[in-house]
N, C-alpha and C positions, 0 to 999 in steps of 0.2 A: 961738484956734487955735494961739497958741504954745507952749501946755501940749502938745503933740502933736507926734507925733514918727514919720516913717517910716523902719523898717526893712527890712533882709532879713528876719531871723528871732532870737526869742528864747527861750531855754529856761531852763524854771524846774526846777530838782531839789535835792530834799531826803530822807534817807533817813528811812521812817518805820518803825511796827509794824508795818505791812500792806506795805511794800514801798516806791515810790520817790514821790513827791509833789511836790507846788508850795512853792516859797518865794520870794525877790525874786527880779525881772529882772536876768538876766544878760545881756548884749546881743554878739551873736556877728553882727559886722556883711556879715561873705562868710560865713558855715557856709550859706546858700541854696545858692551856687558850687558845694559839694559834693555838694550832694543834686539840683539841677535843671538846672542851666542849662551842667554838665560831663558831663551825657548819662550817668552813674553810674547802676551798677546798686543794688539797694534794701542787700546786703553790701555795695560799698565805699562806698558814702554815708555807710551806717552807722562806716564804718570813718574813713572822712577827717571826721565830725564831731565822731566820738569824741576824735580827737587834736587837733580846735579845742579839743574842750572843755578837754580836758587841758592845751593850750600857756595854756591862763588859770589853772591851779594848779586845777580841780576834780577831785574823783576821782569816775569813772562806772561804775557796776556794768557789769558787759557785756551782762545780759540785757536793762538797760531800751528799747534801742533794737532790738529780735530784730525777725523780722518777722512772727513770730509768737510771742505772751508770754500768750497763752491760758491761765490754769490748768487742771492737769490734777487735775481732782477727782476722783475711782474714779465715784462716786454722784452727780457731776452731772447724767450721761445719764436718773437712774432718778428725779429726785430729787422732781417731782412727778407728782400721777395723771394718769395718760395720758387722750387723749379718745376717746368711744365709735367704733368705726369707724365703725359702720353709722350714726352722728350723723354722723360726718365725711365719709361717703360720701354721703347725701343731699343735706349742703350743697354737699359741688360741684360736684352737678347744677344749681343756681343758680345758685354764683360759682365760677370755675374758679381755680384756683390755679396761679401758673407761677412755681418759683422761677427766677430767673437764675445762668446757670453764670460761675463767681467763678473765675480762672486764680489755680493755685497759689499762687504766690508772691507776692499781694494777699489780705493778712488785711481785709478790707472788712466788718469790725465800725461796720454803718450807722449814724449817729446824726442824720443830718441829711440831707433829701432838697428838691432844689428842682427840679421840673420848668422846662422851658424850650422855647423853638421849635425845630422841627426834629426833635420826635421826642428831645429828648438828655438828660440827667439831671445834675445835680450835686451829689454825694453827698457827707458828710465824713462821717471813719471818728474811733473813737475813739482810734487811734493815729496821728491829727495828721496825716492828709492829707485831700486833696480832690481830688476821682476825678470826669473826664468819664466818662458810658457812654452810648454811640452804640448804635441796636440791641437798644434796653429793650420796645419795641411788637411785635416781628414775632412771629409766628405759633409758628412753634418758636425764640426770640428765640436768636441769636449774639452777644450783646454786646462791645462793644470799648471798651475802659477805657483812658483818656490822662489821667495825672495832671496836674493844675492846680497845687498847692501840697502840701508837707510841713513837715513841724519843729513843729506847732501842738501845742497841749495840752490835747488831751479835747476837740475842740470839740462842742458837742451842737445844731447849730443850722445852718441858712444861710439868709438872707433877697438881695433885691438891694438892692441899694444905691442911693439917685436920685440921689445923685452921680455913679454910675458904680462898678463894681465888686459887692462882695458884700461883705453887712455877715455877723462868725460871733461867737457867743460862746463862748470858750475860759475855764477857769477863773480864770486872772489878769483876762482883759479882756476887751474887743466889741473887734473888730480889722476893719477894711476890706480884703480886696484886691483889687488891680486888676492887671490885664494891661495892661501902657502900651504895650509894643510889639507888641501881637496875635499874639505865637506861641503861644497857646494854654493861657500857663502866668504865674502869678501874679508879677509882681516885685516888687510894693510893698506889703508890709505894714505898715499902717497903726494905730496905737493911738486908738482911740476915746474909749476910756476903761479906765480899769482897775478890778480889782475888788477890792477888800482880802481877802485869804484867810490861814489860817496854816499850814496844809500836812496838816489833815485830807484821805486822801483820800474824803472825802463830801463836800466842797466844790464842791459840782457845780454849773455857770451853764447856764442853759436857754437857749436863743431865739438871738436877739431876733424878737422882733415889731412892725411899722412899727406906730407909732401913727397915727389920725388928723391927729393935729399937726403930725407929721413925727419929732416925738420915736420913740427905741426904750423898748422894756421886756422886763427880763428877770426869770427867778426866781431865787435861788438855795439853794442843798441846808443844809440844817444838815451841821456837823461830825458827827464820831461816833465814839463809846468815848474820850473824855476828859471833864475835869472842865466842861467845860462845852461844851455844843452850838453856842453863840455866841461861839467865841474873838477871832470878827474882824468889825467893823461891818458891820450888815446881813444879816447871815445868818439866812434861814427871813421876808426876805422878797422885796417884788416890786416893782424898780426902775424910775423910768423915767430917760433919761438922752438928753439935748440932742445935738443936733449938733455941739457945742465940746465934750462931753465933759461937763456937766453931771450930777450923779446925783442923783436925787432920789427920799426914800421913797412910796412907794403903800400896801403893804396889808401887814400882818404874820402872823404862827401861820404858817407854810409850813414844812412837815417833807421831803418830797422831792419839788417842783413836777415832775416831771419833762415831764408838757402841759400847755400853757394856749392859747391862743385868743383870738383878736376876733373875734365874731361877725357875721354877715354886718348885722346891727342896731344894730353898736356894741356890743357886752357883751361882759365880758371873765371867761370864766370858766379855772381851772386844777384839774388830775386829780393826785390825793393817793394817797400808799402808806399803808397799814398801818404801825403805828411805835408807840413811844411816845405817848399822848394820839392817837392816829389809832383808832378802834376797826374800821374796816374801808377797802376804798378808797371817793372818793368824789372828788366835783366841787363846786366851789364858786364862784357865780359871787362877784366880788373888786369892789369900788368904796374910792374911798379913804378910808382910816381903818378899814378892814375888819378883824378877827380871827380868823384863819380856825382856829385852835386850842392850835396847838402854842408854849410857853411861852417857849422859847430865843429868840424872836425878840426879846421884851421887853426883851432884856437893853441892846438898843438902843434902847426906845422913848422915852426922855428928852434925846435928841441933837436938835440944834436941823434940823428939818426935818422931823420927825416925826408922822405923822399918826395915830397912833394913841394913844388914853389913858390904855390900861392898862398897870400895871408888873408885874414881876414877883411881889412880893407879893400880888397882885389873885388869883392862880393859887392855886391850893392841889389836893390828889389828892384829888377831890371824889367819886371810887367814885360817881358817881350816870347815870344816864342823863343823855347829852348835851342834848337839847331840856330839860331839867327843870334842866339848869345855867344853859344860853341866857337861861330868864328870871330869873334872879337876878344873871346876870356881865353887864352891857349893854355890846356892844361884840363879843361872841362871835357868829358869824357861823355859822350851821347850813348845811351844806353841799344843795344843790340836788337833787341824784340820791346816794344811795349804791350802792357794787357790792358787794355781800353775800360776804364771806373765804371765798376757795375755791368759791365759788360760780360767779360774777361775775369770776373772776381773782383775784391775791393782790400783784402791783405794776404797776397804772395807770399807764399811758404817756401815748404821745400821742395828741392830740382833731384830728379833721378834721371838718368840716363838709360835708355832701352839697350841694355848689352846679353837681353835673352836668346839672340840668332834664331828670332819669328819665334818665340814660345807666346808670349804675351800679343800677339797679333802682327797684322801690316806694317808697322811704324818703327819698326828694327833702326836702333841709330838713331831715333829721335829722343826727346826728351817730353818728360810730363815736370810739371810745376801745382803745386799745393796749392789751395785757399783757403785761409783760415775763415773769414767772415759769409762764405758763399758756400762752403764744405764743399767743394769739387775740386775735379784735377783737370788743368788745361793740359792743351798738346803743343809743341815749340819744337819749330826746325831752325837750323841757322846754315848760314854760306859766309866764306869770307870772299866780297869784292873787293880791290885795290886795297888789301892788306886791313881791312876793316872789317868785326864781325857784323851782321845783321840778318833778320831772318824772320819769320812769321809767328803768331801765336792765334791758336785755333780752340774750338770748344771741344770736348772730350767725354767726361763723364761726370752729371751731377747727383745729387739724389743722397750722398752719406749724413749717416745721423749727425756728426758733429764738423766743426770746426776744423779742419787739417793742418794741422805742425810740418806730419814727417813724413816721408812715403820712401822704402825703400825694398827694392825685388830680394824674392828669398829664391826657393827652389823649384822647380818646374816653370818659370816667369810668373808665378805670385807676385803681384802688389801688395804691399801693407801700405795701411795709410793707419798714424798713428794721431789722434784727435783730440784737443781740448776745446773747449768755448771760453775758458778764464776770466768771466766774468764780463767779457765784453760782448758776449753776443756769438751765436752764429745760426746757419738756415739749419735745421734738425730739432729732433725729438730730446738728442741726450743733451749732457753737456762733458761726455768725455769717452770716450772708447779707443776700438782699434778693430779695424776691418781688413779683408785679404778680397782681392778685385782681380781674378782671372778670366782670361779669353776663350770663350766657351768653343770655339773655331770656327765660327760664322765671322764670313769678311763681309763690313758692313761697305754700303756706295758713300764713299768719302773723296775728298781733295787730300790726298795723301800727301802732298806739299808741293808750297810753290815757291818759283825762282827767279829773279830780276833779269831781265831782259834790255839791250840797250835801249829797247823804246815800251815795255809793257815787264809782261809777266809770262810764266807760262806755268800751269796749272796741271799737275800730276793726279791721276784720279786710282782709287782702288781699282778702278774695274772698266771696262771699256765704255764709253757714253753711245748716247743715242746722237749720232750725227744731226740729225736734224735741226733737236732741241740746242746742241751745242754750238753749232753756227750762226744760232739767230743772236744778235745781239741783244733782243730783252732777253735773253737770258739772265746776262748779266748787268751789273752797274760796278764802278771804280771812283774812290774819290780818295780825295787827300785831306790831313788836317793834324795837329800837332797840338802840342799843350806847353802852356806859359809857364816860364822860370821865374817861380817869383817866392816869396817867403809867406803868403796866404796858404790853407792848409789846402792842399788841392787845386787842379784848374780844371774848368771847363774845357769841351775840345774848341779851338781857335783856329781860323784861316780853313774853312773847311771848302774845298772846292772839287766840283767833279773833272772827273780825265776820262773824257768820251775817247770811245773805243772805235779805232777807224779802219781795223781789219781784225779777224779772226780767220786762226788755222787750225784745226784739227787733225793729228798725227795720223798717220794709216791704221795704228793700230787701236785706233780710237784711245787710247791711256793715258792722251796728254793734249792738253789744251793751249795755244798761242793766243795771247791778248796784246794787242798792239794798240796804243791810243798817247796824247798828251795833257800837256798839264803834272807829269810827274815831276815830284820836289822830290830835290835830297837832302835827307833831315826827318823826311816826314812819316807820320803812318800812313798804307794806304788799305781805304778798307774795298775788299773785294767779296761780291756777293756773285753767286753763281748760282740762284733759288730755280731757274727756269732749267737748269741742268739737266736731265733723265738719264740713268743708266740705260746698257743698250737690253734688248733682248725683254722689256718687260716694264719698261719707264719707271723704275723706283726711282724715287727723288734722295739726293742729298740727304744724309743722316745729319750734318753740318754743313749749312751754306756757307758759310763767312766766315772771313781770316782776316788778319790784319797782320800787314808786311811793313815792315821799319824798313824803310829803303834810305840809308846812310851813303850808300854809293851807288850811282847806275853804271852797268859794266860797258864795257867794250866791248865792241863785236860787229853781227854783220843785221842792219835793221829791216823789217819787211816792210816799212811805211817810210817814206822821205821825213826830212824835217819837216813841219812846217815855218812858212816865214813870218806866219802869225800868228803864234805861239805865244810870244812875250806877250800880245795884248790882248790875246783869247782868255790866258790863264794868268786873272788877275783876282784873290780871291775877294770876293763880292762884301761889302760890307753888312753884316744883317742888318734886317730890318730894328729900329728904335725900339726894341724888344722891355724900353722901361719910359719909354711914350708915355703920355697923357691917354688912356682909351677907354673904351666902356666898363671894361672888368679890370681895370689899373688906371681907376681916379685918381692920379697924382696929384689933380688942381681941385680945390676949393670951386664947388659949383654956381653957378650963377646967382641963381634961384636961393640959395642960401642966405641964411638974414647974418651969420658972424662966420668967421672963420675956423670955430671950433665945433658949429652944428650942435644936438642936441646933446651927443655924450661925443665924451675922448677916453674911448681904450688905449693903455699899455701896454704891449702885449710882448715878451721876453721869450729867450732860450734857457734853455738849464741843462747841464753836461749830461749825454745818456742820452739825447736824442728825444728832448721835450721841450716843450714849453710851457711858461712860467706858470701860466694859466691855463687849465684845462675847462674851464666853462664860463661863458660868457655871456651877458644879456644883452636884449635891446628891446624896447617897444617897436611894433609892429607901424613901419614909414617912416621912423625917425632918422633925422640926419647921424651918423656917425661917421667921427673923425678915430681913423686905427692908424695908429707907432707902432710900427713893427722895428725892434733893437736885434740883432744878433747878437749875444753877449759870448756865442761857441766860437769851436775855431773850423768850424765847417760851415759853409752852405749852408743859406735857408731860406725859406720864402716861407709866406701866408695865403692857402687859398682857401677859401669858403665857398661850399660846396652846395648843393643840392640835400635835402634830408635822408640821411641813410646813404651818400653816391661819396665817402671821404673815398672809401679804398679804390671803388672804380676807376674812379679819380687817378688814386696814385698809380695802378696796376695801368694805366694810360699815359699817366709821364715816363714812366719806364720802358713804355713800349717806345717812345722816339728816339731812342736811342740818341745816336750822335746830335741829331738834331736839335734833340733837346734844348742845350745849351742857348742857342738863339732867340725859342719862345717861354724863355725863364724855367723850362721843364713845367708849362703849364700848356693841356693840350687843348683844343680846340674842341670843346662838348658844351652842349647845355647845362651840362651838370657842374658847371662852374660858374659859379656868378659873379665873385671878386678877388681879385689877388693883390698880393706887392711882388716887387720886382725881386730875382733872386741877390741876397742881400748877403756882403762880404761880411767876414768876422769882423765886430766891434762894431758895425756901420749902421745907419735907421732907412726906411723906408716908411714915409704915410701917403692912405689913402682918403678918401671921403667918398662913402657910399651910402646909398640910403636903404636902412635892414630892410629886407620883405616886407611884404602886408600882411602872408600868412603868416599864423602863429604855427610855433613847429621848433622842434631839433634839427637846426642846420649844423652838417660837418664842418671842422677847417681840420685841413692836414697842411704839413712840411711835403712838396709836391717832389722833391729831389730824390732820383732815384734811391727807393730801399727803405727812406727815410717815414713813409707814410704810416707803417705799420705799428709804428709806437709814437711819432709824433702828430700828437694829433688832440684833438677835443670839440666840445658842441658850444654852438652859438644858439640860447636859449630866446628864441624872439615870442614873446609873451607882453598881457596888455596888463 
């Protein structure tokens, strides 16, 4: 205990490329005086810290302390695809959505939400306070906000504390505080522990979460855009850490933990972004010495406490299907549920558990997961086969103003979802709030979850089907397909193959569904549509057709279909078609008819971070030969297609519908409204075409055609004489 040390408040700043960051503790022992306990407004706080920091010899940008430092993106509002209404409007005939009205001058960028008695809420934002709200339950809610604590750094987190007080992790440290003299407002801040960082800001600490033991654990974020992900011990994994401040390694590969969880059984699972070596989001339950993927963590796995025993060299850009890595890497850990990119969401937040006993609806004992880029909550069942978690992830509710951090039930099975957009983007009006998402008591017709069968599935419904529609097999389809391990930021889905369905049983009590079929892999997702389904009594359709089941193991038991003996050569997954061929609308080749090989012009046409490109308008005369370079300079996905006048979004709002498919015809779909593309095109990598511009003259579209991405990248091809 005498390693630790309570303060008022300390601030970490360093200027970086992205703007202001973490570096050592600098210890400002009254800068509290200025911000709390001299009754200052959120300006002169700001103003009287400013000049502590100053009387110490630091120089402080003046925006870092604003009270609002939101960036202002033009294309943030647009920047991914919006959700259907009339989807958005059915669901909250189920769960009602109530955002809470946020008083101006409180940027309440949620990161952390802990219910408490009385009806009250205590909320940390990411610019380093902690907010009472009195008045979160009522009907048309009036809420009233009395801060607790300021000065903190990113905290993403609040748990209580059995000492007393409230345990938070901010990115230096786990910090405890306590109100000693009961006015309502934090004085002693307390250092738990610290966390080594070097002043990436993607040094993100999650949590904490009370262990069983007593101990905490937290996750922490890999760096990002420098020479290495791992600048500073422990980064990309999952700590636990003693009550004196003890730290100790658990599980490693963690790229942006941003949720993780202890389950009401003891299991500790955490929700993954898309990234580098991440091929889509997913969950993964974690035990120690685990490897959940991502490579940067290793750089620390040789430090004495280490539970993991791969190095860095173990890793290599193995371009293969994940599960077909797993069993050659031992130690790589396949994740439990995947949420299918753009489908499912595109960055997984946080995981709550349904422990209302049916307050919050049918799904008791299941789990919801956040999205921060798509603002909705998925739904996630899990089972363990042969000692292995895996289990499904489904669609749920979309429709919230902001971005999703945190979501955690209060009283009556209230949801809070607590929301930032942080400059990256998300589908909503705000760029920060905090909403409460209760079950109105209408049980909708859903797939209330499904469960691995030796040869299929079998498909639990809210409410009893219409036998008819549920025996036919177009009801449904079943296919398989996975995503590649590799160090490119993201995969497309790979090996995608269907598993024809060769009997169907319907329970007496109509409530559950047997799908029996092959072609199932272990390793893979499979994705199950059930669109032709009807409830009984009145043929309502499916409020959610489709799930997608990570089937890691197929169990034992007793099958309703034989094997097949030709199996192995039915279920071989099919190669796509040359999806970057030479063809009409991807001129790869220099045309015939062409008098040189650069034609009459040569565009360069680039990416630029933020989801643009380099150039937003472009000419050509009307027939002329053009040769277009298309660079990827991001580290995402991209293609070029050139659209029809005014059809850019159509367009995109069309590659998004192919869903899985996509992948195969470069997420460019089959319409007239397309006249040229390039091939979807790795980071760093080129693709050129040679087409010849229209004859009209006119404003033609081009968009980035990859799911989400059309809405802000994009510009006109100005064909004029």
């Amino acid at each position: 205990m005498n390693s630790r040390r309570a303060r008022r408040i300390a601030l970490w700043i360093r200027p970086t490329a992205r703007g202001w960051s973490a570096l050592s503790p600098t210890r400002l022992v009254r800068a509290r005086q200025g911000l709390q306990t001299s009754g200052l407004g959120t300006s002169r706080a700001t103003a009287g810290l400013t000049s502590a920091i100053a009387a110490l010899g630091l120089f402080v940008c003046p925006t870092v302390f604003a009270a609002s430092d939101q960036v202002q993106n033009p294309s943030a509002a647009e920047r991914f695809a919006k959700p259907q209404a009339d989807l958005v409007a059915r669901e909250e005939t189920y769960w009602r959505r109530t955002p809470l009205s946020v008083p101006a001058d409180i940027v309440l960028e949620a990161t952390g939400i802990l219910p408490q008695p009385n009806g009250r809420l205590l909320v940390t934002t990411r610019h380093g306070e902690v907010w009472w709200i009195d008045g979160a339950y009522g009907d048309t809610p009036q809420p009233k906000f009395t801060r607790f604590a300021a000065g903190l750094h990113e905290p993403l987190g609040i748990i209580a504390a059995p000492p007393g007080g409230y345990y938070i992790a901010q990115r230096q440290e786990i910090t405890r505080l306590v109100d000693t003299d009961g006015d309502g407002r934090a004085d002693l801040f307390e250092t738990v522990c610290k966390l080594p960082i070097s002043g990436s800001y993607h040094e993100f600490a999650f949590g904490p979460i009370l262990a069983p033991n007593g101990n905490l654990r937290i996750t922490l974020n890999v760096a990002f855009g420098g020479a290495t992900q791992a600048p500073a011990p422990w980064r990309g994994w999952m700590m636990e850490v003693t009550p004196d401040g003890q730290m100790t390694p658990v599980a490693a590969g963690l790229r942006s933990p941003c949720g993780f969880i202890l389950t009401s059984r003891g299991d500790w699972f955490y929700a993954e972004n898309q990234g580098e070596w991440v091929g889509s989001g997913r969950v993964t339950n974690l035990e120690p010495g685990d490897f959940a993927g991502h490579p940067a963590s290793l750089a620390w796995s040789q430090l004495p406490g280490s539970t993991v025993k791969l190095r860095p060299d173990d890793i290599k850009d193995f371009e293969q299907p994940m599960p077909d890595v797993a069993k050659k890497l031992p130690g790589l850990k396949l994740p439990a549920v995947w949420f299918p990119h753009t489908i499912l969401g595109i960055s997984t937040s946080g995981i709550v558990e349904d422990l209302t006993g049916g307050k919050f609806g049918p799904f008791a004992g299941q789990f919801f997961v956040g999205d921060q880029g798509q603002s909705k909550v998925m739904r996630m069942t899990l089972e363990k086969v042969k000692g292995v978690w895996q289990g499904a992830s489904y669609s749920f509710r979309e429709g919230f103003d902001c971005g999703i951090i945190r979501l955690a039930f209060g009283e009556g099975g209230a949801m809070f979802a607590g929301e930032t957009a942080r400059g990256w983007g998300s589908v909503g009006p705000k760029q920060q709030g905090l909403e409460r998402l209760q079950w109105t008591g209408r049980v909708p017709f859903e797939i209330q979850e499904i469960r691995a069968q030796p040869d299929g599935f079998v498909l639990q419904f809210t409410a009893p089907v219409d036998r008819a529609s549920a025996e036919n097999p177009a009801s449904y389809s079943v296919a398989g397909f996975t995503y590649l391990y590799h160090k490119t930021y993201g995969s497309a889905p790979v090996n995608r193959l269907s598993c024809p369905l060769r009997k169907i049983v319907v329970a007496p009590d109509g409530r559950s569904v047997r799908l029996a079929g092959v072609c199932l892999r272990e390793g893979y997702i499979h994705e199950i549509k059930a669109s032709g389904v009807r409830a009984a009594g009145g043929g309502e359709p499916l409020l959610h057709a489709t799930a997608y089941y990570t089937l890691n193991r197929i169990p034992d038991g007793d099958r309703i279909i034989p094997v097949d003996p030709n199996e192995a050569e039915l279920c071989v997954a099919p190669v796509p078609p040359a999806a970057n061929a030479n063809t009409k609308k991807h001129p790869s080749k220099v045309p015939s008819d062409w008098s040189g090989d650069d034609g009459d012009k040569t565009i360069l046409l680039g990416t630029l971070p933020g989801l643009k490109f380099d150039i937003t308008e472009l000419t050509a005369r009307p027939g002329s030969h053009v040769r277009l370079v298309f660079r990827n300079a991001d580290d995402m996905l991209h293609n070029f297609v050139l659209c029809a006048p005014g059809r850019g979004q159509a367009v995109g709002a069309a590659a998004l519908a192919l869903g899985l498919d996509g992948a195969a015809h470069n997420y460019v779909p089959e319409t007239d409204d397309v006249l040229y593309h390039t091939a979807l095109t790795l980071p760093g990598t080129t693709d050129t075409i040679f087409f010849t511009a229209p004859t009209t003259p006119g404003n033609y579209d081009f968009i980035c055609s990859f799911p989400g991405h059309a809405t802000s990248m994009k510009g006109v091809l100005r064909v004029e004489k």
